[in-house]
N, C-alpha and C positions, 0 to 999 in steps of 0.2 A: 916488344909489342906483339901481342898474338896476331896470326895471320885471322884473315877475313875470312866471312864462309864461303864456300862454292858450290856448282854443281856440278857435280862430273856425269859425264852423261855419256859417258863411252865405257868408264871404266867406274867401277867402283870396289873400291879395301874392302876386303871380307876380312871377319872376324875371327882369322886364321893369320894374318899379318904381325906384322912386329908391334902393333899396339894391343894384341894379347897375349903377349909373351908376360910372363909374370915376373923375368928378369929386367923387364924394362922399366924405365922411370913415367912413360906416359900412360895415360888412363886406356883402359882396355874394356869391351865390352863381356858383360857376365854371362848373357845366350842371347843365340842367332833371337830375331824380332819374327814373332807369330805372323802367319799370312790369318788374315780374319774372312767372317763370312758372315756378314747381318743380314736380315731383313729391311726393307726400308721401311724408313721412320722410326726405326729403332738409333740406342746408341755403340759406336763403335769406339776402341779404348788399342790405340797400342801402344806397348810396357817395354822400352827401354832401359837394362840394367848397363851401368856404369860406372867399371871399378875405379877409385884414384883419381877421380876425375882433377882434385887440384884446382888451379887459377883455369884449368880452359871450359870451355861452354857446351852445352848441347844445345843442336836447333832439331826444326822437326821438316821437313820439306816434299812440295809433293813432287814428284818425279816429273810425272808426263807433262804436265804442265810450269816446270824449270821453278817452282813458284816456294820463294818463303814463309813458313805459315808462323814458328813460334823460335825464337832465339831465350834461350835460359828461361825466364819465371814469364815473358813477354809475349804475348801475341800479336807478329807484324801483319798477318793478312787482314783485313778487313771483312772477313767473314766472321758475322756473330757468332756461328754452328761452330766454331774451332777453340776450343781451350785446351792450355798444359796444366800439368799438377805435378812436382815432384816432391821425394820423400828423401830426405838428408842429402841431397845433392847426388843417391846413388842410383834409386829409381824413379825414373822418368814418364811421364804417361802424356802422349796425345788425346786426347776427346774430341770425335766429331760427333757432335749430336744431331737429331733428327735424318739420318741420312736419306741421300736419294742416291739415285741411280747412277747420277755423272761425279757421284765421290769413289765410284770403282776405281782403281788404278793402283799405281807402286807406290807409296812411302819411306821416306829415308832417316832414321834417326845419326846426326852427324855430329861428329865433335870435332872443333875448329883447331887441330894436331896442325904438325906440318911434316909431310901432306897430310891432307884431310883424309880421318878417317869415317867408315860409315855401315851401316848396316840396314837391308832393306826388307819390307812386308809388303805382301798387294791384301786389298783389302777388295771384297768383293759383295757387292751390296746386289742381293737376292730380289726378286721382284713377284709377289705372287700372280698366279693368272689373273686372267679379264678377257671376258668376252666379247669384243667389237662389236654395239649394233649396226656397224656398215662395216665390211659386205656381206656380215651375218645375216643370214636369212631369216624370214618372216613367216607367219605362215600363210603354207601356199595352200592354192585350187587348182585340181587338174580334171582333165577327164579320161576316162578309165582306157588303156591301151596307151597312151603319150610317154614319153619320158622327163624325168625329172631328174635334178641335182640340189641337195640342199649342201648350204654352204655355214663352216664354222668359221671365223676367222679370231685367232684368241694371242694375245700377248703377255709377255711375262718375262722373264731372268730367272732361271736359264728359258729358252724355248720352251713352253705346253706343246704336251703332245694330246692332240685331241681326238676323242673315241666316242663310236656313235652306238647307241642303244637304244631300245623300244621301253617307253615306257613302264609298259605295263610286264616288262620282262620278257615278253617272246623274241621269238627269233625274228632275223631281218632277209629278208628272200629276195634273193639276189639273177640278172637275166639267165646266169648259168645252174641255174635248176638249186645253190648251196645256199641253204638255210644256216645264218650264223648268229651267236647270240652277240656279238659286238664286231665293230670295224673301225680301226683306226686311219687317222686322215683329215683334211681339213675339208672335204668334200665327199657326201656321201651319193650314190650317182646310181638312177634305179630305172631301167628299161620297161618299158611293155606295164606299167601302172598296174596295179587290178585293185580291186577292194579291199584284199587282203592285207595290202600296203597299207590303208587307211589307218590315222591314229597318231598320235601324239611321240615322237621323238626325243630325246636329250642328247645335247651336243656337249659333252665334256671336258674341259679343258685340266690336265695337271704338272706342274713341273716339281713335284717334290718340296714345294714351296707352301705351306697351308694358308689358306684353306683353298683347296678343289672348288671350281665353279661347276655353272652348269648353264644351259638353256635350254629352254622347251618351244620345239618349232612341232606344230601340225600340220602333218599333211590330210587334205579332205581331196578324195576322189569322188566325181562326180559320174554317175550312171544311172540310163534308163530302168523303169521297172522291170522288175522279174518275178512270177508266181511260179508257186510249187505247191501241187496238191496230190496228197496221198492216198485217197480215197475219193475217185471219179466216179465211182457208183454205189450208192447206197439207198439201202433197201428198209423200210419203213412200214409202219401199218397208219391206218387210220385214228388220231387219240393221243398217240404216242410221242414223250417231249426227245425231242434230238436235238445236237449239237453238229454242224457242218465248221469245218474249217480248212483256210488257205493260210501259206504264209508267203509272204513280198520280201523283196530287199531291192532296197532304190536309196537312191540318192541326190538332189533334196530328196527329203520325207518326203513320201507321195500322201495324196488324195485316197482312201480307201472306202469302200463301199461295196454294196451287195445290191445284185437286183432277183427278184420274182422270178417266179416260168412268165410270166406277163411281162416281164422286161420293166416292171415299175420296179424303181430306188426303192427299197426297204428302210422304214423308220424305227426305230424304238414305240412299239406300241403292248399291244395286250397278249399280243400272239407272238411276237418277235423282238430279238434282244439282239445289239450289234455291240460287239467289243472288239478294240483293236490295242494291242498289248506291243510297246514300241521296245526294242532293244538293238540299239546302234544303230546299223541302216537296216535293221530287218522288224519287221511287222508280223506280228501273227494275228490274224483277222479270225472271227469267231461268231456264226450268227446260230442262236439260241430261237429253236421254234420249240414255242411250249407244249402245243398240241396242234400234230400233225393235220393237216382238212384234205379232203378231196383235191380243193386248188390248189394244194402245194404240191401235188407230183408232179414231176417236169423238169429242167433246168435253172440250178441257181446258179450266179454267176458274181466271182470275186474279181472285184476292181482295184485297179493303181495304177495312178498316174500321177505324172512329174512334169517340170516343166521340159525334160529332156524324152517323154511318150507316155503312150499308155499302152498297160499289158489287162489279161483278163485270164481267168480259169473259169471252167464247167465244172460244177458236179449235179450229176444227176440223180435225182430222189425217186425211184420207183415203188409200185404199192407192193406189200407181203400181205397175207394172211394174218389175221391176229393171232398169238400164238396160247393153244390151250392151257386151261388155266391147272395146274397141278395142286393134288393134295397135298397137307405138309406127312414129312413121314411120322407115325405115330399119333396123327391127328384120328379121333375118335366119330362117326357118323351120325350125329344125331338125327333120329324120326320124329317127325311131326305131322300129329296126324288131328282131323278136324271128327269128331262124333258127331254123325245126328239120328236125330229115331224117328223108331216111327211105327206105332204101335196100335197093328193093323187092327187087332182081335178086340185089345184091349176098347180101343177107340168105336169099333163095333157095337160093342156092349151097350159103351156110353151115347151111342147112334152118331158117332160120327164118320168123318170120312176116311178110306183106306189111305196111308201112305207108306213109303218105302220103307223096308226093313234096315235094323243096322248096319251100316257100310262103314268103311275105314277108308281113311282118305294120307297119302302123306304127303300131300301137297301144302297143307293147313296146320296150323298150332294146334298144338292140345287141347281141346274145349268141348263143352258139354252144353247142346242148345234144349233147352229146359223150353217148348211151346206155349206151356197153357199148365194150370193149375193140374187138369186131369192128366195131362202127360205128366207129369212130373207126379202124381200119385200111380201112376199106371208105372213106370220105369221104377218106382221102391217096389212096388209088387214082384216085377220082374226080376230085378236082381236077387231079391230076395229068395224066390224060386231055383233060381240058378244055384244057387250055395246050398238046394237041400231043404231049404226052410219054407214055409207057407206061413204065415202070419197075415193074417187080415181085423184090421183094425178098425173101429167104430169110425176112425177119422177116413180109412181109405174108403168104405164103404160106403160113406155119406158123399165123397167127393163123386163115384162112379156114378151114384143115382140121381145128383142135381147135372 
């Protein structure tokens, strides 16, 4: 009768004993049994070879827990996840399918010899990260100067090691003045707050096990406003469109607005344009006067306010001089000049009254004021004389003497 199986749990036959001797008459093992390494939920397989096996059996047994799982073609445990499969009674295969985590441990493939011989594998079943939403942190609110700690807390087989990084890739500014682009740790712990802190985090979790997690915690810092203006005095003529501007940074979003030298709120009107252009917690404020007035020299004033205060800047608009108007270079002078006559002697003749001789005017277009019939027969006379010529015609003649 063959002996019964056991466990030996002190001592176990390696595959260096008298049952691999190849001078012997009992079955011998073909190689040591592979230590394995899955993932969970995956399948695990381990391949027991056995030379000669003969009338005696293999079973398959788990260590740590003293426990029987398959004897020959049979499976005693009561675990559906567990099958054997062998091939001509030489290789042997355990299958644990879907694994988890509590199937980690030692394995023994045995054959019921006397003594029993056996050989063993750990198998070790991998777990990828996960990031706990408790006591993983949320995102938080602070206000500006405070400290804070944001917390990773991640699990997995082997241990995740967790590594803190800024979103958006910058660096992490740390109370001792070192700006780093990552920090490993399951807490990342940040003194004295500023704005600059502000912004979205990833908490990283990895153990070599894929796939890499992540979370995204934000932190939002909270501060009163602040302006900043670069130009406290400027200088303007009368007519003239300008553009003033402040920039904020606050947190909440503030309130912004502009007032007058009158200390009246500025609207969106005919004369004034208000724009405020938001990027993160900074505000750039913008008031567009299209044409300067008398009543706009004075003090305008940029507002913002939070629920955490209100701040304000000056800038003041003083008058210049309009500034002379320049010629283009290579711009050419045109003269314009206005003719009129006045044609003393002539008009004499004709008994009328004296008036002014030809003058040149350039204040006026080019033009020729033609008074009366006889003027205008009296100035053909004229020019005509001028050039040399006298012609006196039946028509000028009859014009002089009516």
């Amino acid at each position: 009768m063959l002996p019964a199986f056991a466990i030996p749990v002190f001592c176990i036959t390696t595959w260096a004993s008298a049952l691999n001797d190849p001078s012997s008459d009992l079955p011998r093992f073909g190689k040591p049994l592979n230590n394995l390494t899955v993932s969970v939920g995956r399948e695990a397989v381990f391949t027991c070879i056995v030379e000669d096996l003969g009338p005696y059996k293999v079973a398959w047994l788990r260590v740590d827990t003293q426990t029987i799982l398959t004897i020959a073609s049979h499976v005693i445990t009561k675990n559906h996840r567990i099958a054997v499969t062998h091939s001509g009674h030489r290789t042997w295969s355990l299958h644990i399918k879907d694994t988890r985590k509590s199937d980690s441990g030692w394995y023994m493939c045995q054959v019921n010899t006397d003594p029993m011989s056996s050989i063993t594998g750990f198998l070790e079943v991998v777990v990828p990260p996960d990031i706990l939403d408790y006591p993983t942190s949320t995102d938080m609110v602070v206000r500006e100067g405070s400290n804070v700690t944001l917390r990773c807390a991640a699990t997995g087989t082997p241990e995740p090691t967790v590594t803190w990084r800024r979103e958006a890739g910058g660096t992490i500014s740390l109370s001792n003045w070192h700006e780093l682009a990552s920090i490993e740790g399951p807490e990342l712990e940040i003194t004295r707050v500023t704005r600059l802190h502000m912004g979205p985090y990833l908490c990283i979790a990895s153990n070599g096990v894929p796939p890499t997690v992540s979370k995204r915690i934000v932190l939002i810092v909270h501060f009163q406003p602040m302006v900043f203006i670069e130009n406290q005095l400027v200088g303007a003529y009368e007519g003239q469109t300008l553009t003033l501007e402040c920039r904020s940074e606050a947190f909440p979003r503030p309130i912004t607005y502009w007032t007058r030298p009158s200390n009246e709120t500025i609207a969106n009107d005919e004369n004034y344009k208000v724009e405020s252009i938001p990027k993160g917690y900074e505000i750039t404020m913008k008031l567009v006067i299209r044409s300067v007035r008398i009543q706009d020299f004075g003090s305008f004033r940029c507002v913002a306010t939070n629920s955490l205060g209100e701040t304000d800047g000056k800038i003041k608009l003083y008058r210049i001089d309009r500034p002379p108007t320049t010629r283009k270079p290579g711009a050419r002078r045109e003269s314009k000049k206005t003719w009129k006559m006045d044609h003393s002697h002539e008009k004499k003749a004709a008994g009328m009254k004296d008036e002014p001789m030809l003058k040149g005017d350039d204040n006026g277009d080019e033009q020729i004021d033609f008074q009366s019939a006889t003027a205008s027969s009296v100035l053909h006379r004229h020019l005509l004389t001028n050039l040399g010529i006298t012609v006196i015609t039946a028509i000028l003649a009859g014009s002089l003497s009516t």
